[in-house]
N, C-alpha and C positions, 0 to 999 in steps of 0.2 A: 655479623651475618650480612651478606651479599642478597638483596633481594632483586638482581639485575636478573636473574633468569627466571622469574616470576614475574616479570613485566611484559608484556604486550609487544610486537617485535619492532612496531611503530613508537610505542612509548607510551605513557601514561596516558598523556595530556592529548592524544593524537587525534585527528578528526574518524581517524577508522573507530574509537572507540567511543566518538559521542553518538546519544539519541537525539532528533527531534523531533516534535508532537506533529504531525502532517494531516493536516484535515484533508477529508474527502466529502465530495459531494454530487450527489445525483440527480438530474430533474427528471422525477417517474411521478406526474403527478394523480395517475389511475392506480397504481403500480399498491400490491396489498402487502408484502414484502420486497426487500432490497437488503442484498449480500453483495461483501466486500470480503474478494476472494484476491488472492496475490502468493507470491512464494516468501513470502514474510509472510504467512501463516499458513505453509504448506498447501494451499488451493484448498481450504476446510472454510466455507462458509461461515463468516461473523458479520450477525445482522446492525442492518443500520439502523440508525434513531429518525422516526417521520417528522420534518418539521412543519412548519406554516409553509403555504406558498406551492405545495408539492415537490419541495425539496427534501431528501435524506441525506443523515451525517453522520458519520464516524471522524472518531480523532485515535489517529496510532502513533508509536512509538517506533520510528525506525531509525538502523544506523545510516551512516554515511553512505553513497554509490548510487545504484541504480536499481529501480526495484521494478517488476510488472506486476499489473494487478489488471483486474475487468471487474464488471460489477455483476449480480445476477438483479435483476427486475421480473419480479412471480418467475425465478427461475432461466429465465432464457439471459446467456450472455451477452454486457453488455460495454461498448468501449467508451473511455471515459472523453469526450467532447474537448474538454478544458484538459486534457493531457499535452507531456511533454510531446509526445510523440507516441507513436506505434510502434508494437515489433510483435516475431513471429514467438510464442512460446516454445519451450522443447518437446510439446506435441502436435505442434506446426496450428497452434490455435491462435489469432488475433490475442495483443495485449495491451493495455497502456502502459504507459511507462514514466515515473515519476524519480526527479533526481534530487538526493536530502545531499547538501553539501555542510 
């Protein structure tokens, strides 16, 4: 049995199919909630963890490219400082932009 047409069009072993863990982090140090919104998770708010310091933190799972994300801070959007860069979402909303090689 031929499992070459059940593989991935890149290949097994390909970077399009690995994950890396990518931490994120926000300084809201008044801030009562903080969400970590991006299109690797459909823009559906996943809250972050509060740490010391008035920093929050999440660690995700994403593959290989380029992904946008913003953060919410009690709600209001917010762009990530320590980002790759900016860009415009496809509702013409501000984003950061982080690259998982």
């Amino acid at each position: 049995m031929n499992n070459a047409a059940t593989l991935p069009r890149e290949g097994l072993y390909s970077a399009h199919n690995s994950f890396k863990a990518i931490s994120f982090y926000c300084f809201a140090p008044t801030a009562k909630a903080v969400q970590l919104v991006g299109g690797f998770n459909h823009w559906c708010p996943t809250p972050m963890e509060q740490r010391d310091g008035g920093w929050w933190f999440i660690q995700v799972w994403l593959p290989h490219g380029h992904h946008q994300y913003r953060f919410l801070v009690d709600g209001s959007p917010t762009l990530d400082l320590h980002a790759l860069g900016s860009v415009w979402d496809e509702h013409g909303n501000p984003a950061s932009l982080v690259a998982v090689s």
